[in-house]
Residue frames relative to the residue before (quaternion, step in Angstrom):
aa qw qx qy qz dx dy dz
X 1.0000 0.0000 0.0000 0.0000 0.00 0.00 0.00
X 0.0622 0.7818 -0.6192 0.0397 3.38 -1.35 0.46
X 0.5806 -0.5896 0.4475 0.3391 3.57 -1.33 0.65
X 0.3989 -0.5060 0.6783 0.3532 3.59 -1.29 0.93
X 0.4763 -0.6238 0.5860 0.2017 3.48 -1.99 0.64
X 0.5053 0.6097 -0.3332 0.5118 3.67 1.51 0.27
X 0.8746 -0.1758 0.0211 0.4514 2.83 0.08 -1.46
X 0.6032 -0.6326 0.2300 0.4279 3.39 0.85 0.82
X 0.4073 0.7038 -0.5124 0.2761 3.96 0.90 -0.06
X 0.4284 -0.7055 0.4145 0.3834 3.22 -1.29 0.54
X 0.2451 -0.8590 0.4457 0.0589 3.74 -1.49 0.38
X 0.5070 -0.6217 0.3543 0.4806 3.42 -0.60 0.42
X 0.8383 -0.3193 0.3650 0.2490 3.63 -1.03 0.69
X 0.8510 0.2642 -0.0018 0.4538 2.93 0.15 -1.88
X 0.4780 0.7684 -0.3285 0.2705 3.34 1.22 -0.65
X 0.2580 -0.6783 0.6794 0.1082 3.68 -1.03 1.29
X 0.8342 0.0998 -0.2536 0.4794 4.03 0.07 -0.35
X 0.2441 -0.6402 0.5677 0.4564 4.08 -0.70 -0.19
X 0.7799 -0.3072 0.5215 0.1596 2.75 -2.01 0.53
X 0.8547 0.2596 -0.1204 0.4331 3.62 -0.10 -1.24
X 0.7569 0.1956 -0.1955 0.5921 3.81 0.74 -0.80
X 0.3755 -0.7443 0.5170 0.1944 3.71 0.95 -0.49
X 0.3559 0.7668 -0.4009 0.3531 3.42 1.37 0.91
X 0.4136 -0.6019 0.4865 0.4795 3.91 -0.15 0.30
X 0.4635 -0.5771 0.6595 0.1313 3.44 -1.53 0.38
X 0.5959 -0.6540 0.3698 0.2835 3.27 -0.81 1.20
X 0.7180 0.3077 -0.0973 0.6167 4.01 -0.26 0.71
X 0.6159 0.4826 -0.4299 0.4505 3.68 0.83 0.17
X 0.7359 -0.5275 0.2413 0.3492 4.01 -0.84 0.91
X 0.4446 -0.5963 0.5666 0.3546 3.74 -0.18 0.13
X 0.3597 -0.6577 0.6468 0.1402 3.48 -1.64 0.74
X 0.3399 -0.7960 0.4192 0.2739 3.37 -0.54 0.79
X 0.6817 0.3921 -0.3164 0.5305 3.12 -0.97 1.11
X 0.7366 0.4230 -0.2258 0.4770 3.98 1.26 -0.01
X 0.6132 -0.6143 0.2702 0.4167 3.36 -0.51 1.14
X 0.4631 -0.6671 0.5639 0.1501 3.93 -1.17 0.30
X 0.5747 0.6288 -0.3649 0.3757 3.04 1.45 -0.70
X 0.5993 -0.5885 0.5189 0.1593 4.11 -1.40 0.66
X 0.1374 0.7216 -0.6454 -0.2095 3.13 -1.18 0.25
X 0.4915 -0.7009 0.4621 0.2317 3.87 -0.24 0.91
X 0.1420 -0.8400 0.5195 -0.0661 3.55 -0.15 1.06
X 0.0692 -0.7620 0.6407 -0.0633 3.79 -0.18 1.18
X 0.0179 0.8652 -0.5006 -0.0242 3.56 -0.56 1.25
X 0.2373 -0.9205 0.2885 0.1147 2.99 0.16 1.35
X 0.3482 0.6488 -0.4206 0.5299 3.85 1.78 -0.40
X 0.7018 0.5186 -0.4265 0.2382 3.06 -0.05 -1.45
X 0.7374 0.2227 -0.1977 0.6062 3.92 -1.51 1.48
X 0.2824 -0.8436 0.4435 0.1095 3.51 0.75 -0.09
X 0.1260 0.8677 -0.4512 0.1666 3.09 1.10 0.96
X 0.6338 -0.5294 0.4800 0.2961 3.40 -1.46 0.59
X 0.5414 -0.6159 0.4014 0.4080 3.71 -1.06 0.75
X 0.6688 0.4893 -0.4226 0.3669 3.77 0.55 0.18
X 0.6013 0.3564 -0.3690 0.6126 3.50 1.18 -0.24
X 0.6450 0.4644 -0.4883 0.3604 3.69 0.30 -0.44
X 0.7206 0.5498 -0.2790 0.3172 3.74 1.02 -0.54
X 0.3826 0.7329 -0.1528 0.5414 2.96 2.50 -0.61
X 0.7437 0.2865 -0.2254 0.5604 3.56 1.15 -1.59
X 0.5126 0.6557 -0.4190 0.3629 3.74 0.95 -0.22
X 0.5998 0.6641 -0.2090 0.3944 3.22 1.12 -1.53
X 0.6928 0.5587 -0.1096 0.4426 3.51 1.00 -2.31
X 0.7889 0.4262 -0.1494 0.4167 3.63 1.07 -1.11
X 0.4843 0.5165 -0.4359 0.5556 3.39 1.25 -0.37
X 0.8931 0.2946 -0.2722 0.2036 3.39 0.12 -0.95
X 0.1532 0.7836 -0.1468 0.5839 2.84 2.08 0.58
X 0.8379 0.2788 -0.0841 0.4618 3.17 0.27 -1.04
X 0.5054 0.6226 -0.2172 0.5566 3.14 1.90 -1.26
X 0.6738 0.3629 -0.3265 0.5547 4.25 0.45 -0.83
X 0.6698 0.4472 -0.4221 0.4162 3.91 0.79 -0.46
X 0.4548 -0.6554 0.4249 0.4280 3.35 0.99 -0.28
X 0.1634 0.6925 -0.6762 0.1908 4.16 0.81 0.62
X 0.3571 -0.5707 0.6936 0.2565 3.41 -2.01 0.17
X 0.8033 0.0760 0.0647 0.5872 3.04 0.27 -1.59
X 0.2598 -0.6104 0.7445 0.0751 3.66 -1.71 1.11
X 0.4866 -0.6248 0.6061 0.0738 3.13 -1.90 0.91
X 0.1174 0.8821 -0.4464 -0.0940 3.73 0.41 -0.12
X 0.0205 0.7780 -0.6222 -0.0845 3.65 0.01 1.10
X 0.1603 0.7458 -0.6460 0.0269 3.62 -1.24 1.26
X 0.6891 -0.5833 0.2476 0.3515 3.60 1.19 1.03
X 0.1442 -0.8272 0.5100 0.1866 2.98 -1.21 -0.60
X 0.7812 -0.4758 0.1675 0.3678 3.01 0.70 1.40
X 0.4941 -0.7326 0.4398 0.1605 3.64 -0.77 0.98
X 0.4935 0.4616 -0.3590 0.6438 3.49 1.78 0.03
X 0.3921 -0.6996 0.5153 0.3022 3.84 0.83 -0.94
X 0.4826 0.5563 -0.4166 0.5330 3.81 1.35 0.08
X 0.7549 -0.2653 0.3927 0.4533 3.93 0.64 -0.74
X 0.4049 -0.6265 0.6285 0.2204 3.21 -1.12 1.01
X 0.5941 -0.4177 0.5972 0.3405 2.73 -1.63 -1.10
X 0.6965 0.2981 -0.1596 0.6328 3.58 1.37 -0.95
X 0.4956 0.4633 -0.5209 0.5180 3.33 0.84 0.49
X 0.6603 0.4901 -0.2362 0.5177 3.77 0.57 -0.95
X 0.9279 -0.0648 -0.2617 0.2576 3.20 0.35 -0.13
X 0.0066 -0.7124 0.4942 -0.4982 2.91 1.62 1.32
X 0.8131 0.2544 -0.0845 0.5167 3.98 0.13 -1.42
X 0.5505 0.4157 -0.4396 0.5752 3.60 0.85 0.01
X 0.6791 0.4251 -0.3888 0.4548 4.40 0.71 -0.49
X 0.5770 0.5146 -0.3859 0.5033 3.62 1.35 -0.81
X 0.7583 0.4932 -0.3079 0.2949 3.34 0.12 -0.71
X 0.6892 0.5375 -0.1299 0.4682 3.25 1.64 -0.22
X 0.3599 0.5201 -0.3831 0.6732 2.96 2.16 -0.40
X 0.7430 0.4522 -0.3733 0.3225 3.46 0.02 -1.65
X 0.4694 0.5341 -0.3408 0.6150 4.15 1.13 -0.60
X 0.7767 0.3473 -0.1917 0.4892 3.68 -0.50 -0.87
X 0.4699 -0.7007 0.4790 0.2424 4.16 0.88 0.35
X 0.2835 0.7173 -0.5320 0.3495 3.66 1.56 -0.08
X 0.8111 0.1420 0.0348 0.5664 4.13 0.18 -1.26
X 0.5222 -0.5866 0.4712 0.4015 3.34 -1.26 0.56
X 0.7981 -0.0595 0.3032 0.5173 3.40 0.33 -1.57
X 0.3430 -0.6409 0.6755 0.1234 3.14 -1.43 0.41
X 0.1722 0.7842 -0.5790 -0.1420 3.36 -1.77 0.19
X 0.3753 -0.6705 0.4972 0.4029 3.89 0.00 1.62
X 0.7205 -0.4709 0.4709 0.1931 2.95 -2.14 0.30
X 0.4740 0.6641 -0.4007 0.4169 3.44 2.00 -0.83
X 0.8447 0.3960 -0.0019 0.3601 3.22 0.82 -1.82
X 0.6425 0.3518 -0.3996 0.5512 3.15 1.41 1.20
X 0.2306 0.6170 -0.7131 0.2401 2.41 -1.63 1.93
X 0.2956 -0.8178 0.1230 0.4783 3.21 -0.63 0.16
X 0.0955 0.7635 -0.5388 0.3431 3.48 1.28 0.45
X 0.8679 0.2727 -0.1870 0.3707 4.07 0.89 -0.91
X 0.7959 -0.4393 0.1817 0.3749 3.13 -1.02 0.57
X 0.6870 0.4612 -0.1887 0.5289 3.30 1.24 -1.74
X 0.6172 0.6076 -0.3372 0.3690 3.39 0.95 -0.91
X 0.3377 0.8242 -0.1647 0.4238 3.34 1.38 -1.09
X 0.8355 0.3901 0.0557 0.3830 2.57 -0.41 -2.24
X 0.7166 0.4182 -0.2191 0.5135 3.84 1.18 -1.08
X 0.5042 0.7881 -0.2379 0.2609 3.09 1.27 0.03
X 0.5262 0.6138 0.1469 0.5698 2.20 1.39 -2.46
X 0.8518 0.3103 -0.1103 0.4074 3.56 -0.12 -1.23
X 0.6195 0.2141 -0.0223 0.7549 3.93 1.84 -0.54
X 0.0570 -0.8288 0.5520 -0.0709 3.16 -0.09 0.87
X 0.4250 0.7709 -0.2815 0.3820 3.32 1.82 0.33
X 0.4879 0.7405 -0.2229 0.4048 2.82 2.05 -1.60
X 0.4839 0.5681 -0.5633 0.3547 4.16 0.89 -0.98
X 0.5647 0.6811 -0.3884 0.2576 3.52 0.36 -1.70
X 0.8293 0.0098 0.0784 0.5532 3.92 0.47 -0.98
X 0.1011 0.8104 -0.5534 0.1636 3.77 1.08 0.85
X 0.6479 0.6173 -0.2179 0.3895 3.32 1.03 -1.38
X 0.8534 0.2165 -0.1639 0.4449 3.46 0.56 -1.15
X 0.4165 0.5995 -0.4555 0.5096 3.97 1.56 0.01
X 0.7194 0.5030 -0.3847 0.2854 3.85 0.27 -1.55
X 0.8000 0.0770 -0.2160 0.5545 3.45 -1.09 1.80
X 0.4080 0.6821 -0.5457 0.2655 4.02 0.82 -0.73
X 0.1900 -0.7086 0.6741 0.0860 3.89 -0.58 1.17
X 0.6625 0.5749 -0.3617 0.3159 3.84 0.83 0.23
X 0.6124 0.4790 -0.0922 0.6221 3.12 2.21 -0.16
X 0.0980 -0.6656 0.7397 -0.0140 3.26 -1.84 0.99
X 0.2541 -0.5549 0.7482 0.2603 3.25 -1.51 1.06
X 0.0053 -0.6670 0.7402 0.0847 3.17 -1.61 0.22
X 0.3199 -0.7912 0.5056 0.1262 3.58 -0.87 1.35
X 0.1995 -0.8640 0.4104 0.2125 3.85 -0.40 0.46
């Protein structure tokens, strides 16, 4: 088993699409006719780590992703077992926002404020045309950040 890079659910191993969001799986054949293009997924829940190592692996993977040449990073860090906010959601978006200040990242977009019905959503569309792949399970997902690079 392993975690889909969408929506974090577990999966069979071998699997080429998941089950739950119906997103290809990293290494599974291209449809023809559908963009090729990545979206770099940084799952921060994952191991259930405390908000000081999860900001540590946030930190390690952006820049990561940056030397691979990624644009745009997925960042799944939940949303809290009450549903108001983790902790590594909070401060996951309180470090992004400070890259995003500090010219470190282009932009950010919360998980509230993507769909495409919105502007940003829209926009991530358009500009990552990968995004079709898992529109369904991302749109409104309070457990996710896009984070342009």
């Amino acid at each position: 088993m392993k975690p889909c890079e969408t929506c974090g659910n577990e999966i069979e191993a071998a699997a080429w699409k998941c089950p739950f969001c119906g997103s290809l799986v990293k290494g599974s054949p291209p449809r023809r006719g559908m963009p090729t293009q990545r979206i770099t997924t940084i799952n921060l829940k994952a191991g259930l780590p405390l908000v000081e190592e999860a900001l540590r692996r946030l930190d390690v993977e952006l820049a990561a992703a940056r030397s691979k040449g990624a644009r745009l990073i997925r960042v799944i860090h939940g949303y809290g077992s009450g549903g108001s906010g983790g902790g590594i959601k909070e401060a996951a978006r309180k470090r992004l926002r400070q890259l995003e200040r500090r010219g470190e990242i282009r932009g950010l977009v919360t998980g509230e404020e993507y769909s495409e019905a919105s502007d940003k959503g829209r926009r991530l569309l358009k500009t990552y045309p990968a995004l079709k792949n898992s529109v369904r399970p991302d749109t409104r997902n309070r457990g996710i950040t896009f984070v342009e690079l």
